[in-house]
C-alpha positions in Angstrom: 3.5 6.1 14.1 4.7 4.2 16.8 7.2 1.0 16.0 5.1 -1.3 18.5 2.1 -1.0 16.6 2.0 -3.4 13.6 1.4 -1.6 10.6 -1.7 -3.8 9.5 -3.7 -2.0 12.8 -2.0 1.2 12.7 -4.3 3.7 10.8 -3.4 6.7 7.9 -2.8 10.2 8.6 -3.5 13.1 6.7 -0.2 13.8 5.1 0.9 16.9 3.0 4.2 18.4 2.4 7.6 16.8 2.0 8.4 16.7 5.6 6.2 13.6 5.2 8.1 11.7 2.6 10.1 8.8 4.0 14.1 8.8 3.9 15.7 5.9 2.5 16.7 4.6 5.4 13.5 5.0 7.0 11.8 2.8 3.8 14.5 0.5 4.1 13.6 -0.1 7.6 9.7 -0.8 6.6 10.0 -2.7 3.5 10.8 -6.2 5.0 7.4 -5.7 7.2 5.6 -5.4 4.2 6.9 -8.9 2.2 6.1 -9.2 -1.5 6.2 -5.7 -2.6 8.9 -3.8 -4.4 9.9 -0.1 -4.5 9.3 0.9 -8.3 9.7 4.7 -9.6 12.9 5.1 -8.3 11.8 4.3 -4.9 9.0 6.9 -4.9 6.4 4.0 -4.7 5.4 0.3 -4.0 4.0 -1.9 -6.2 2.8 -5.7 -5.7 1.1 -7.7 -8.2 -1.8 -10.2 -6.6 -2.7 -13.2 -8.3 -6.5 -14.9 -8.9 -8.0 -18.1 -10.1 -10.3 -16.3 -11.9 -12.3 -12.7 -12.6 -14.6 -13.0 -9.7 -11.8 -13.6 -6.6 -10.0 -10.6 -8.5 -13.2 -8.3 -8.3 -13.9 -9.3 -4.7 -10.7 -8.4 -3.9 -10.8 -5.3 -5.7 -14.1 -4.4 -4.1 -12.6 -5.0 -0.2 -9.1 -3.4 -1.0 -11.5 -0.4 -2.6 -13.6 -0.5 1.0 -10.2 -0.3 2.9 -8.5 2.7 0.4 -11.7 4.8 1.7 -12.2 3.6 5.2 -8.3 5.0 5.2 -8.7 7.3 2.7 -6.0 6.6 0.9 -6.3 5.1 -2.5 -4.2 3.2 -4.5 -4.0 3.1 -8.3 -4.7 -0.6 -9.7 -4.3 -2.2 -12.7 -7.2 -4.8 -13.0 -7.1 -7.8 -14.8 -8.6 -11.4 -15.5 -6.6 -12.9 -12.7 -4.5 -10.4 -11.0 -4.4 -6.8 -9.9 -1.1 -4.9 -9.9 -1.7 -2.3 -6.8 0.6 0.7 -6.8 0.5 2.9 -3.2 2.3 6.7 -3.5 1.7 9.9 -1.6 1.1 12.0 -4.5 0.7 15.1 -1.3 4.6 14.7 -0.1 5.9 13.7 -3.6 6.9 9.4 -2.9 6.1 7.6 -0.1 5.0 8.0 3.4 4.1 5.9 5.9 0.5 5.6 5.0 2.0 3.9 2.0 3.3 1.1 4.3 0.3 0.9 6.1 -2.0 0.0 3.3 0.4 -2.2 2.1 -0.1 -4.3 5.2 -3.6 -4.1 5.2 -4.1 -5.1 1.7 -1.4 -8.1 2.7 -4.1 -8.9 5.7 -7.0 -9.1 3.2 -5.1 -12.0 1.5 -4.5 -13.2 4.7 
């Protein structure tokens, strides 16, 4: 992925294998482009909780982050709720995170946005 691309317009490659997983320093470089969201599981993913007025603005942004994991085909794992989601992006394929990770993290930002 190249640097001058923002992350929000870059797209996700298939990725398998650890050579894929990000080194520290490479998701210490990423996380401030990505605001918000927080490396959990010992840094193997990121996680950012997104909160609703209510149970419909929750579902429609379920539904358009669920059109964007496919379009990318790469698919979070959410916790759904009344008024919030709780989005969790990993690479299960190279064992944390990758750079897809980062990208979907920006475009879920931009559907807020």
């Amino acid at each position: 992925m190249s640097d001058l691309v923002p992350l929000s317009q870059a797209h996700c490659l298939p990725r398998r294998g650890s050579e894929h997983k990000l080194s520290e320093a490479r998701v210490r470089e990423l996380l401030p482009e990505v605001p918000g969201w927080e490396l959990i599981e010992d840094g193997h993913a990121l996680s950012k909780t997104f909160d609703f007025k209510n149970y419909y603005e929750t579902m429609a942004f379920v539904n358009a982050l669920a059109y964007l994991a496919h379009r990318e085909d790469h698919h979070p794992d959410l916790g759904v709720h009344y008024n919030r989601c709780v989005v969790r992006f990993s690479t299960h394929d190279v064992g944390g995170l990758s750079e897809n990770d980062f990208i979907c993290a920006a475009k879920t930002e931009a559907l807020i946005d």
